[in-house]
N, C-alpha and C positions, 0 to 999 in steps of 0.2 A: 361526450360527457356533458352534465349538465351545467349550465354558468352555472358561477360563483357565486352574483347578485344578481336583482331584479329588480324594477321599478315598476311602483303601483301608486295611481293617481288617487290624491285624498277628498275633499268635499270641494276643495277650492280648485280644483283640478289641478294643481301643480306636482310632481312627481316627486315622490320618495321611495328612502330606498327601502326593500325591504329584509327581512334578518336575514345575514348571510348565514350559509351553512360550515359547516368543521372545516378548519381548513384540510389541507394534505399534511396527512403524517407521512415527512419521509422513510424513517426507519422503521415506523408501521407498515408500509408497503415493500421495504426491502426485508427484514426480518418473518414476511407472511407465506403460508406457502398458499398457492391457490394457482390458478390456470397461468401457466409461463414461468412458476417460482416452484423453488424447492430449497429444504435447507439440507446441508450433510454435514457431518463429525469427520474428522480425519483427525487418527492421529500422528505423530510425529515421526515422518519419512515417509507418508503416506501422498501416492501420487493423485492430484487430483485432474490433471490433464497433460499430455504429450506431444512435446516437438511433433508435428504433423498431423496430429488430429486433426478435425473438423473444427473450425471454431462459428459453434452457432449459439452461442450464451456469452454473458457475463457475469462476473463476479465479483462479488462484494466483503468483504474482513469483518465479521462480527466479532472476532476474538481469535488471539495466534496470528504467528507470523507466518509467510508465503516467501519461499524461494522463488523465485525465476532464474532460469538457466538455459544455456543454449548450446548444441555440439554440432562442430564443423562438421566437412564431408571427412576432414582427417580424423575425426575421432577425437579434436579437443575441445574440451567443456571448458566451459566460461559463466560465473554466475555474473546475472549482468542487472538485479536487483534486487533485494530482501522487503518485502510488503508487510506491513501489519494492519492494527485494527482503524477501520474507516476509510481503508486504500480497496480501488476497484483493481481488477484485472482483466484481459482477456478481450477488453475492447476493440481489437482491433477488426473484431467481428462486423462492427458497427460500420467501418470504413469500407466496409468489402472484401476482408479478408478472409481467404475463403479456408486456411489452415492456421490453426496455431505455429508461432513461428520460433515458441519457445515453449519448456515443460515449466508445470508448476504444481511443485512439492509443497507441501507441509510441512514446514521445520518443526513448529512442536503442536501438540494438541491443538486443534483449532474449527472453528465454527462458521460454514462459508456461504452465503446467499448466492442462489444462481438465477440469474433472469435470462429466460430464451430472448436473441435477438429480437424477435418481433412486438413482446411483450414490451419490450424496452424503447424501442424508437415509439411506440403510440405513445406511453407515458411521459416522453421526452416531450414528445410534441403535445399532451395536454397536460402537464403540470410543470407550470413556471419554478416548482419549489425545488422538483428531483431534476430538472435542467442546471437552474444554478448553482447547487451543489455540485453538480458533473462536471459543467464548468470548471468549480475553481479547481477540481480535483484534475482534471485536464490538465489547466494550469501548472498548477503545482509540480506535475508529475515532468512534465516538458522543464521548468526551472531544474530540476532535480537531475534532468538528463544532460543540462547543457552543463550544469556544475560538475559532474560526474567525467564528461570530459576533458575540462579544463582541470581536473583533479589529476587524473591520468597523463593527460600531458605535460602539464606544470610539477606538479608536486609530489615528495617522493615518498618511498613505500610508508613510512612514519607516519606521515601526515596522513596518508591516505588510511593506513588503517586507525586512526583517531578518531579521522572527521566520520569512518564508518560505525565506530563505535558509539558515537555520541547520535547515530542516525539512527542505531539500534534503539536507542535509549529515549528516542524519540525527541530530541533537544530539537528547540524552536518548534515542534508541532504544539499548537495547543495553549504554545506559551509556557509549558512547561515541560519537565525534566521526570521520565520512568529509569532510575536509577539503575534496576535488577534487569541482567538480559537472562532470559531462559539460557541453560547450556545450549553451550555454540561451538561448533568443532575450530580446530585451529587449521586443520584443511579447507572449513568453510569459508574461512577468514581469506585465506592464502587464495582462494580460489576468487573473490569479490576484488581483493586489494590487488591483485596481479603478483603475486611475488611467490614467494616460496613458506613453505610449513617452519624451516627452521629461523627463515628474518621475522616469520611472526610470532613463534615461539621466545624469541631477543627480544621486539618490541614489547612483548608483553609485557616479559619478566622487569623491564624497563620500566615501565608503567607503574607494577607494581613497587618497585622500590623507592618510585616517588611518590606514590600513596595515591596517585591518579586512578588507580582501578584496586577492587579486592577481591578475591574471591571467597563467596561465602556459601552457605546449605542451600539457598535459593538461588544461585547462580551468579553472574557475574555485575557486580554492585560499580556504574561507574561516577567519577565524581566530577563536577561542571567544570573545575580546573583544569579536566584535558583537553578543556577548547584552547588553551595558552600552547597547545601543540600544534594545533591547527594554523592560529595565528600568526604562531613564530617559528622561524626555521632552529633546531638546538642543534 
């Protein structure tokens, strides 16, 4: 790819620079389709790749959330994270993985950028802009997993399905708070938080009486005071 800048000498012979060109549009390159990229629509429960496929892509969240889920050799499922928009997936292509090693569903309607493996490590290695951004998302996503454990280990079914519901809601992404969660099954819940349909059907109903969550025609409305569940043991 071509440099950024250039330098061209003036009358006095001393170098200047000359106009730099557009920078990189990140989401112009991830939102494009052309050689390596494609976009697709999935809607909600719609499988977009399976425990043991191939994994020779990546994927990107332009809109809607993403299940990931995993099942033993016995037969038990475990969702082990719910993705939304500006979350990548599928990475672990990038490392050398030569199968996906988990499925990943569409929860509800949603719009997903795929970049083939190869397309992806060239633009990693010639644009500083989709590096860093992958970066912090790397980041991020590694924070997310250590807390997730210390969740499970530490803290119990309550807390755990709070601090999920406020992760739904996207709380501290962005700095701010998506109140409304799309419909979310209480099995989906039970299946993320470790527990059972009917201690999350109590938690809920819980919730609601303390006016922490409500349910409305758009889905489920949660309000920032259910981080005081997170924080404190009741």
């Amino acid at each position: 790819m071509e440099a950024r800048r250039a330098k061209k000498t003036n009358g006095s012979g001393k170098t200047a620079k000359a106009a730099e060109g557009p920078e990189f549009d990140v989401k112009a390159f991830l939102s494009s389709v052309g050689s390596g990229r494609s976009t697709g629509k999935y809607r909600g429960k719609k499988v977009i790749f399976q425990q043991g496929d191939p994994a020779d892509s990546i994927y990107f969240i332009q809109n809607g959330k993403i299940e990931l889920s995993v099942v033993s050799q016995q037969g038990k499922e475990r969702v082990i994270a719910i993705l939304s928009a500006g979350d990548f997936f599928g990475e672990g292509c990038l490392a050398g993985q030569p199968l996906h090693m988990a499925s990943a569903i569409a929860l509800v309607e949603s719009v997903i950028f795929r970049i083939e493996k190869d397309t992806m490590i060239r633009v990693l290695r010639e644009e500083p802009a989709l590096s860093e951004m992958f970066m912090a998302f790397l980041l991020s996503r590694n924070i997310q997993f250590e807390e997730d454990l210390v969740d499970q280990l530490f803290n119990s079914s309550e807390r755990r399905l709070a601090r999920l519901l406020l992760l739904l809601a996207n709380f501290g992404k962005d700095g701010k708070l998506e109140p409304v969660i799309s419909p979310i099954s209480q099995e989906l819940l039970a299946a993320r938080v470790g527990t059972t349909r009917s201690r999350i059907n109590f938690f809920m109903n819980k919730f609601r009486k303390l006016g922490l969550i409500t349910y409305g025609a758009g889905g489920l409305e949660i309000n920032s005071s259910l981080l005081s569940v997170v924080l404190h043991d009741n």
